[in-house]
C-alpha positions as CSV (number, residue, x, y, z in Angstrom):
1,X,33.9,56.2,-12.3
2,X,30.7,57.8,-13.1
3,X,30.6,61.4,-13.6
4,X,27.4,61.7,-11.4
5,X,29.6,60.4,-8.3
6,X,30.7,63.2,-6.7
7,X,34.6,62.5,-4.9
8,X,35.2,64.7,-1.7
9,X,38.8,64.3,-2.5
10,X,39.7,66.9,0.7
11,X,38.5,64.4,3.4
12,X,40.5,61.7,4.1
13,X,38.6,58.6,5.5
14,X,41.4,56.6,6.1
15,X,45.2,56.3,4.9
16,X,47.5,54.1,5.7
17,X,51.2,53.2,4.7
18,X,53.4,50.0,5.2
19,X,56.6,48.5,3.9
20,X,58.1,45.0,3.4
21,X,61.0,43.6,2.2
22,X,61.3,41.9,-1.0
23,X,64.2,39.5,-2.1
24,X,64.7,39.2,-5.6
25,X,66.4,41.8,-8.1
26,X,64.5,44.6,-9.0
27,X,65.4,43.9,-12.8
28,X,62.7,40.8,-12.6
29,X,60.2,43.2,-10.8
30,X,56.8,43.9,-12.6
31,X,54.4,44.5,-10.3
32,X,51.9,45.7,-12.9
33,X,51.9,42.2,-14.5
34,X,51.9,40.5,-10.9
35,X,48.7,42.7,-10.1
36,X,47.1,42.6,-13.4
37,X,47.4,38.9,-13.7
38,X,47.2,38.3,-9.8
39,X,45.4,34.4,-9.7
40,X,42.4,34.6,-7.3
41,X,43.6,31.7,-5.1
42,X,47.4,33.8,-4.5
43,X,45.1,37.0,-3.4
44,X,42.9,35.4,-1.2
45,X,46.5,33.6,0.6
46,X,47.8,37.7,0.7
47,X,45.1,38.3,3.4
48,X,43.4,35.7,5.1
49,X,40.4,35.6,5.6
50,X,39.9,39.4,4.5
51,X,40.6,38.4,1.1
52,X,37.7,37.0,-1.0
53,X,38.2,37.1,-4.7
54,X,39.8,38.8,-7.2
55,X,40.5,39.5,-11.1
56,X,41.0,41.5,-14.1
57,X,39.1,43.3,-16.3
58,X,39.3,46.9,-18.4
59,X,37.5,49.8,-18.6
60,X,35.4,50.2,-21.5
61,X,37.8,52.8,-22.8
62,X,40.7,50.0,-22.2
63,X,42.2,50.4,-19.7
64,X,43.4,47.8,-17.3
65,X,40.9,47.2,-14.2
66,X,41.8,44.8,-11.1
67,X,38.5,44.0,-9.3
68,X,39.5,43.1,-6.0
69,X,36.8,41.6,-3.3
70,X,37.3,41.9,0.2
71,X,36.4,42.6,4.0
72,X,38.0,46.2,5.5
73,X,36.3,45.8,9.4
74,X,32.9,45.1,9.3
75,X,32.6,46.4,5.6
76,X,32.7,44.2,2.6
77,X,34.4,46.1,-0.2
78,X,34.1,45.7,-3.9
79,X,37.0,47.5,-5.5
80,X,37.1,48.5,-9.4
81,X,40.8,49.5,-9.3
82,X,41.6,51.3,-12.6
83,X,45.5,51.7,-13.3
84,X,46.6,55.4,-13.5
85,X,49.8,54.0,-13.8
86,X,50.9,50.5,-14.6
87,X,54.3,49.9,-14.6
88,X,56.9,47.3,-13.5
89,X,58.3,49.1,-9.9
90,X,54.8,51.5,-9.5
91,X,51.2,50.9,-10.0
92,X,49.0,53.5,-9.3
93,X,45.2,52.5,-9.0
94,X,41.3,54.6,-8.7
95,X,39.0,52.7,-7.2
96,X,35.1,54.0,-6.9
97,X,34.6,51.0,-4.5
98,X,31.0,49.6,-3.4
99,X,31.0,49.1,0.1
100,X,28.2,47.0,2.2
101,X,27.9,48.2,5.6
102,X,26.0,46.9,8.6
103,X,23.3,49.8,7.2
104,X,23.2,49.0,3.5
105,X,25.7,49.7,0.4
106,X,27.7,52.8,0.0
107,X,30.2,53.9,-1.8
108,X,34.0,55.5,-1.3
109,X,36.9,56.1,-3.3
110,X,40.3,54.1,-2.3
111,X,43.5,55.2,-4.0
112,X,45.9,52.2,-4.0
113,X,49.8,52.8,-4.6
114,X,52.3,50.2,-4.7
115,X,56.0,50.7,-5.9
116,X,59.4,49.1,-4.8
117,X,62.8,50.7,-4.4
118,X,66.3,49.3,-4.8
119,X,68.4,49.0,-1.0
120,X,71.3,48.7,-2.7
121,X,71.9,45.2,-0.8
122,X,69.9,43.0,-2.8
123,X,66.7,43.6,-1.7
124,X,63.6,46.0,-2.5
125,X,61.7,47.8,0.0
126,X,57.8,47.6,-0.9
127,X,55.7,50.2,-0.6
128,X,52.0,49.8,-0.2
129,X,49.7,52.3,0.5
130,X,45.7,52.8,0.7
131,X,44.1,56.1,0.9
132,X,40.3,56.3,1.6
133,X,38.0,59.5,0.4
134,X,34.6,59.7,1.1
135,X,31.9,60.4,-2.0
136,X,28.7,62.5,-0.9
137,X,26.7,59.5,-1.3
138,X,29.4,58.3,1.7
139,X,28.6,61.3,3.7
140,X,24.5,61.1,3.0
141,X,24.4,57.5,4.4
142,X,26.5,58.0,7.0
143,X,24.3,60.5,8.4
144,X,20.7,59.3,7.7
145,X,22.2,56.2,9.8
146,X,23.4,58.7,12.6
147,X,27.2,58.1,12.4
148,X,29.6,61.2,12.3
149,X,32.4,61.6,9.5
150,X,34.7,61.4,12.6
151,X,33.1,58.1,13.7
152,X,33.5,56.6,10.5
153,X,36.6,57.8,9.8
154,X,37.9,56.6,13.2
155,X,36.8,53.1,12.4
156,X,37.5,52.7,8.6
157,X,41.4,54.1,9.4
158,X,41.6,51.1,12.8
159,X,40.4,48.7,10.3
160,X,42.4,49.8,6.9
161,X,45.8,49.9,9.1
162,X,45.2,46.7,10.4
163,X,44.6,45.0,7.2
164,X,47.4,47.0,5.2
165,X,49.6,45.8,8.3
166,X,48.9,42.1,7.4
167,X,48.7,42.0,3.6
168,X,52.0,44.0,3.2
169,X,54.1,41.7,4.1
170,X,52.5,38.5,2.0
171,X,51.6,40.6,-1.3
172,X,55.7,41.5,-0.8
173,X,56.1,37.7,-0.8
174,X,53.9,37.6,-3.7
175,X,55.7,39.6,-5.5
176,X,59.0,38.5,-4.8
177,X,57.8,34.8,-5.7
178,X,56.3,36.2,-9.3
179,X,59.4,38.1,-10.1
180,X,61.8,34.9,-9.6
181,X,59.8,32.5,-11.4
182,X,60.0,35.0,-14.4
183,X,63.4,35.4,-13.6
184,X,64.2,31.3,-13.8
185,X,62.0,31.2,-17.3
């Protein structure tokens, strides 16, 4: 993230939360390796048609990057998701995301967190969650094109809830899929 972008990590554009259930034993879980090595065809089937294209990359400094491509509403979001944390049940990723609007590129920062806990029955619940904060250059556009923050936040959380609500439940699959074929190896 660039150190002239300025977060306004007190205002919450959008956050949403959902849950799924995953069958396979946490033991085989590893959702840093499923994300960091997520094959662009398997992301694109997570969300259809939202999902465009994905892949991975690192910082400069190193560290692992997942740069995700995809439509939130009328937005199409390019997301440089740096892992804050990276490990098998809990990924914790930073995106400064590049967002093109009806009105032009933008930019906002999207926290992404995904973990899994044990039921205790032989499943996993998944956890993903998506947490939107607007950057001043987010709040500048927004109102030299005559749209509120509460506007745009009204619209970016309808549109982020309804895309968490329908990608939960595949990238769950996903998962679940990626930790039984390493399971069978």
């Amino acid at each position: 993230m660039s150190t002239e972008t300025k977060i306004l990590s007190a205002k919450i554009l959008s956050a949403s939360t959902e849950t799924a259930t995953i069958q396979a034993p946490l033991a085989a879980i590893d959702i840093a390796d499923w994300l960091l090595h997520l094959p662009d065809k398997e992301y694109q089937r997570c969300a259809p048609p939202d999902h465009k294209a994905a892949g991975y990359t690192t910082t400069d400094d190193g560290r692992p990057m997942s740069i995700n491509v995809e439509m939130i509403g009328t937005g199409l979001v390019v997301q440089h998701y740096v892992a804050e944390i990276a490990e098998k049940q809990h990924c914790h990723m930073v995106s400064l995301s590049d967002v093109l609007t009806p009105h032009g590129w933008t930019t906002v920062q999207v926290v992404w967190d995904l973990s899994v806990k044990d039921n205790s029955d032989g499943t996993l619940t998944y956890t993903n969650s998506a947490t939107s904060h607007p950057t001043a250059e987010f709040m500048d556009f927004n109102e030299k094109n005559g749209v509120t923050f509460e506007e745009a936040a009204a619209a970016r959380q309808a549109a982020s809830s309804d895309h968490n609500r329908r990608e939960t439940p595949l990238f769950a699959a996903s998962i679940g899929r990626h930790a039984l074929a390493k399971a069978a190896k």
